[in-house]
Backbone bond lengths (Angstrom), bond angles and torsions (degrees), N, CA, C in turn:
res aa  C-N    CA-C-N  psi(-1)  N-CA   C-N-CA  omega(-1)  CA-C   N-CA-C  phi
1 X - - - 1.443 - - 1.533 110.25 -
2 X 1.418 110.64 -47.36 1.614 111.46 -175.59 1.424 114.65 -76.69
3 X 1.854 112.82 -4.43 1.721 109.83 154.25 0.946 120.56 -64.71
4 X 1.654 96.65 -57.70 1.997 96.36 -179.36 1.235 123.65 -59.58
5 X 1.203 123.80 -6.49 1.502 127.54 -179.65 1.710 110.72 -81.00
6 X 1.331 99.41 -44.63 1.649 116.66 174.71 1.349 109.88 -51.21
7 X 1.886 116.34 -56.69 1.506 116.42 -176.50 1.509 119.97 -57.21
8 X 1.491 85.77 -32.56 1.849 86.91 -179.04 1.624 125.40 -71.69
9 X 1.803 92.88 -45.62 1.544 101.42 170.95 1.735 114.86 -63.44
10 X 1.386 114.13 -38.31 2.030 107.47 158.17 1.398 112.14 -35.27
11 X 1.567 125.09 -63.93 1.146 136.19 -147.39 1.324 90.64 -78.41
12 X 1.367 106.92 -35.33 2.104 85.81 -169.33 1.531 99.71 -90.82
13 X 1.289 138.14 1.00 1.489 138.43 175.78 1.685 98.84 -86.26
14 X 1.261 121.23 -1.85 1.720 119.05 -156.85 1.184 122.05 -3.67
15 X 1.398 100.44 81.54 1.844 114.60 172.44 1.817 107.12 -50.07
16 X 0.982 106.52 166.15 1.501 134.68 157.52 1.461 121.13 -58.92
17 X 1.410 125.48 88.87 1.316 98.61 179.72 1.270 118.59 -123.68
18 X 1.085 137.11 54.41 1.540 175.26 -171.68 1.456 119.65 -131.24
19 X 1.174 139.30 128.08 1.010 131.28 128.52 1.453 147.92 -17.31
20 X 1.194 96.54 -59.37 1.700 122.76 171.72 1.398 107.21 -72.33
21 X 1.073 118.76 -18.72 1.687 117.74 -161.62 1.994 99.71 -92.29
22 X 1.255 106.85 -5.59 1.437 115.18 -178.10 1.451 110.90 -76.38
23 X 1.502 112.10 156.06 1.166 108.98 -166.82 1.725 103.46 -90.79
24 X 0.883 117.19 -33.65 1.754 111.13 175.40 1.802 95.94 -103.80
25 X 1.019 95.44 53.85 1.758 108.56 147.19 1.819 112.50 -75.81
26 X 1.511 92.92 123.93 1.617 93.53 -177.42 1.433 111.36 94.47
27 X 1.318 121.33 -41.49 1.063 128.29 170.98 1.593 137.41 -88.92
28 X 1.618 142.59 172.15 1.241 108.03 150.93 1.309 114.37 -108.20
29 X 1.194 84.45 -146.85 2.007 91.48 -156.15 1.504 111.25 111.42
30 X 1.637 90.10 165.79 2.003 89.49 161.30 1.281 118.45 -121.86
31 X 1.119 118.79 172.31 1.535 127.92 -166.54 1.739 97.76 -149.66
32 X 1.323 88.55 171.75 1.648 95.31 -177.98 1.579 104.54 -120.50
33 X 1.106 120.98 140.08 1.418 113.03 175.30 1.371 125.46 -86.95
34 X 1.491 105.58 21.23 1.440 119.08 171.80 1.308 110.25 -108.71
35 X 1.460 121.01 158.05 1.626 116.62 169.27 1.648 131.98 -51.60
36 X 1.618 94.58 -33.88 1.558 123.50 -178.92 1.311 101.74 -111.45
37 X 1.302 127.24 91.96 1.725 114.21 145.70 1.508 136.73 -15.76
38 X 1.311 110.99 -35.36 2.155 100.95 171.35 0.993 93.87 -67.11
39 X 1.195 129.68 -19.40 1.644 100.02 -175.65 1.557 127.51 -90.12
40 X 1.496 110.30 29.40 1.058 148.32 -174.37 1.670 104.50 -99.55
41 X 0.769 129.15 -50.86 1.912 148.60 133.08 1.722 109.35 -46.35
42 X 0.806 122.31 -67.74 1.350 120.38 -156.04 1.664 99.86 -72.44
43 X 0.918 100.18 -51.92 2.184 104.51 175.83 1.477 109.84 -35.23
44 X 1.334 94.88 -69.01 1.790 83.80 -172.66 1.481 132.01 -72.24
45 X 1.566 93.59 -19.40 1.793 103.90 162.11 1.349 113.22 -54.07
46 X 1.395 112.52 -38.18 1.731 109.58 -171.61 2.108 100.10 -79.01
47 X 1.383 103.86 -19.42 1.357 82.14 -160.18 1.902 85.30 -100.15
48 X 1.344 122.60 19.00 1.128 122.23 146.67 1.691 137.67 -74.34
49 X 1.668 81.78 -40.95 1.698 107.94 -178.34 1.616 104.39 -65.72
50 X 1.362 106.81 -37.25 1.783 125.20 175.17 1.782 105.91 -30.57
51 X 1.891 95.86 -81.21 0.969 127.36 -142.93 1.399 84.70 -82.46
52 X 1.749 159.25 -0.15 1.245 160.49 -119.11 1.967 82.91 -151.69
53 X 1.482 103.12 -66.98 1.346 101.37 -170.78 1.761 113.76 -67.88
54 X 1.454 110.55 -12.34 1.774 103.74 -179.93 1.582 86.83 -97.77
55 X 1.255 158.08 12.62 1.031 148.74 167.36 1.496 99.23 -97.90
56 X 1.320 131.01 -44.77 2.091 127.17 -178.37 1.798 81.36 -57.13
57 X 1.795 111.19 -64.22 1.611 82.65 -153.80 1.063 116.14 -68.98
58 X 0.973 144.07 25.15 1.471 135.12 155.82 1.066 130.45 -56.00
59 X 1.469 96.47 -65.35 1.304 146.14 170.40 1.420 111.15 -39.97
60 X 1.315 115.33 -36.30 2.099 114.72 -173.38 0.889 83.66 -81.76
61 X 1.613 98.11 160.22 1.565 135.10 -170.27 1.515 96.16 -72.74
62 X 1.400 120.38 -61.78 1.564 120.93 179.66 1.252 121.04 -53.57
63 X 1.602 121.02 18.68 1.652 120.94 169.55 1.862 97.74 -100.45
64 X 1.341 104.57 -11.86 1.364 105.80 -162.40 0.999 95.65 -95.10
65 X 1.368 137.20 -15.58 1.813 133.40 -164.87 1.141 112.94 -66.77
66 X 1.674 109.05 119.36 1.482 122.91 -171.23 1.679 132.05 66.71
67 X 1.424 97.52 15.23 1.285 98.30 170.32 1.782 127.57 -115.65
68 X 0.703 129.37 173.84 1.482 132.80 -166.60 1.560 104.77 -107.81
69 X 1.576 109.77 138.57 1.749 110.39 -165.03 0.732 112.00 -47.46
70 X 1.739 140.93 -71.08 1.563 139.57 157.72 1.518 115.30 6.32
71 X 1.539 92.06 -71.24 1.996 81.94 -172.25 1.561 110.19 -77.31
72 X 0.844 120.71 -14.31 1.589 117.78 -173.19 1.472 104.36 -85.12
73 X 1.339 128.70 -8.51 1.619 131.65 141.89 1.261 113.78 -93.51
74 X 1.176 146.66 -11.75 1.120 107.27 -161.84 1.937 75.97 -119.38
75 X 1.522 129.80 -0.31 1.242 123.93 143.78 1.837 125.89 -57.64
76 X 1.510 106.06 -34.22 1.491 110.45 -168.13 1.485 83.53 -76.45
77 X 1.536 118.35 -68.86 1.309 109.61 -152.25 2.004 126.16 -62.15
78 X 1.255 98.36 -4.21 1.206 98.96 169.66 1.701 114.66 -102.89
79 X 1.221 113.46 -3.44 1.551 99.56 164.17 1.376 103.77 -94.32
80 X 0.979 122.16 -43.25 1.503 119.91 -172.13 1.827 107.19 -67.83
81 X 0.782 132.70 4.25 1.717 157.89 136.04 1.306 137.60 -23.18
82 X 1.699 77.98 -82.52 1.347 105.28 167.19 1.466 112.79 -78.22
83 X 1.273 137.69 -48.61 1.061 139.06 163.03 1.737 115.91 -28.55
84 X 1.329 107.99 -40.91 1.811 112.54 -153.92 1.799 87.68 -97.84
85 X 1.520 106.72 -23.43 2.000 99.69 -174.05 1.759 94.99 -83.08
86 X 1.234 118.91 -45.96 1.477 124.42 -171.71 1.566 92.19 -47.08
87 X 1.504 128.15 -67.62 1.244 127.33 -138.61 1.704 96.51 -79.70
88 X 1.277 105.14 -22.72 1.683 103.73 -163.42 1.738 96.03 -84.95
89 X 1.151 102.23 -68.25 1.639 121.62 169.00 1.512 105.26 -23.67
90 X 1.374 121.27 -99.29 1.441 142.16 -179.35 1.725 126.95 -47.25
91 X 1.738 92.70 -44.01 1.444 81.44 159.48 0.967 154.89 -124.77
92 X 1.346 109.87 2.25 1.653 130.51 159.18 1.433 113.46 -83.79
93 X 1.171 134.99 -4.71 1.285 126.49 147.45 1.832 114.58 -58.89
94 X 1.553 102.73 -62.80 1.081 99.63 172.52 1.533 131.25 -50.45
95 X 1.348 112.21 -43.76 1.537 91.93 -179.31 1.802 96.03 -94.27
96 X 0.907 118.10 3.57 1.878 98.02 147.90 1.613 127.11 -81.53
97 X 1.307 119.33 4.56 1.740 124.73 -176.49 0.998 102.94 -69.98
98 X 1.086 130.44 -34.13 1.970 128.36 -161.92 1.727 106.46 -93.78
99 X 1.253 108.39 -20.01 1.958 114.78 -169.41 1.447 121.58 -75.56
């Protein structure tokens, strides 16, 4: 749930995803690939809060109900995975495009 929330809130922030589309293109300096700079701060906090909140649910006892140890690792360790490749992958590329 707290992915799909991320893709949507990207899409409605419409980052930069070009090179060329940056504002100190050609130039140096940094820029943000958002319209608003805090959200240069605020982005990766959320895709901290992301990867923080699929690590608690793991972690509760009621993720474990009725399952057998095996899957309840090799369930944690693949969300918490995907969570840590999405956020590293997807969004620190992005807000590194403009720097």
């Amino acid at each position: 749930m707290g992915g799909a929330l991320l893709i949507v809130l990207t899409v409605a922030l419409q980052p930069v995803t070009d090179v060329r589309d940056c504002s100190n293109y050609g130039g140096s300096g940094n820029a943000s690939v958002f319209s608003d700079e805090n959200w240069d701060l605020i982005y990766p906090l959320l895709l901290l809060a992301w990867l923080s909140a699929v690590v608690t649910e793991q972690l509760l006892p009621i993720t474990w109900n009725g399952r057998k140890g095996g899957l309840i690792v090799a369930r944690a360790t693949l969300a918490v995975m995907v969570a840590l490749v999405a956020s590293c992958c997807a969004g620190v590329q992005l807000l590194g495009l403009c720097h």
